[in-house]
C-alpha positions in Angstrom: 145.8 77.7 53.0 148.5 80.3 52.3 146.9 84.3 52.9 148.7 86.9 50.8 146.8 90.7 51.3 146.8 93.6 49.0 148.3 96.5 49.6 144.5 97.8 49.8 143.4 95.1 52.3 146.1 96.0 54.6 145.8 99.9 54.5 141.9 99.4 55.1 142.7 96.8 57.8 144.6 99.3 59.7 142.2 102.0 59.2 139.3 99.6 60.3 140.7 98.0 63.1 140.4 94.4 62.0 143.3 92.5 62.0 144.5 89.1 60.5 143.7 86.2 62.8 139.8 87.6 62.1 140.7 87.3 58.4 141.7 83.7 59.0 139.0 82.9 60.7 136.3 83.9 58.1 138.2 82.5 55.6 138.3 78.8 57.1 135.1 79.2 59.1 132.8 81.0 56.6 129.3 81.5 57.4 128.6 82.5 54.2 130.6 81.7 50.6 129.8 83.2 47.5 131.4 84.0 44.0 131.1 87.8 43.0 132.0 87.7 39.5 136.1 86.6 39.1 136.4 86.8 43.0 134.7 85.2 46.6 133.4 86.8 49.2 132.9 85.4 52.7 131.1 86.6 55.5 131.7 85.6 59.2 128.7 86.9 62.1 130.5 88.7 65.1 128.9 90.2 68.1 125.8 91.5 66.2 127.8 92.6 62.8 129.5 91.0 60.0 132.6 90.6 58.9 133.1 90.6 55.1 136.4 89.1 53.0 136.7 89.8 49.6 139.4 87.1 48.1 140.5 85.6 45.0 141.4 82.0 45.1 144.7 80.6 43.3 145.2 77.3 43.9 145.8 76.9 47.4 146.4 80.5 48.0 143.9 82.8 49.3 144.8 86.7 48.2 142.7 89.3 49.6 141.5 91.9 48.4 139.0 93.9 51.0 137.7 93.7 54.1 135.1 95.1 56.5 132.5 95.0 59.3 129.1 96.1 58.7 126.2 95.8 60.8 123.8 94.6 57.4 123.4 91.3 58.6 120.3 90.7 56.8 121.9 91.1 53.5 124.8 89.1 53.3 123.8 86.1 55.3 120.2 85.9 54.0 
């Protein structure tokens, strides 16, 4: 799968301390899939939080949009 990030994803990367090979990993591991309207979101479990991708899917290329961690485990892998 080829990864291409928004200008967005990366700035709140940075700012959040989360960097790619986490990305990666949540997209080809996924705890969680889902479809949010014209985009996916995936969710990954670490160390007591969540990690959250927000993605569109063309083809075989994976474009992200957002990500973050948030400790709301009980809503997005319920």
């Amino acid at each position: 799968m080829i990864i291409h990030y928004t200008l967005h994803a990366l700035e709140r990367m940075k700012q959040r301390g989360i960097d790619r090979e986490l990305v990666y990993d949540c997209l080809r591991n996924p705890d969680k899939e889902e479809e949010i309207g014209n985009s996916l979101r995936c969710v990954k479990k670490l160390n007591g939080k969540v990690l959250v991708v927000i993605y569109e899917r063309v083809n075989d290329t994976a474009i992200v949009i957002t990500v973050y961690i948030t400790s709301k485990i009980h809503k997005y892998l319920s």
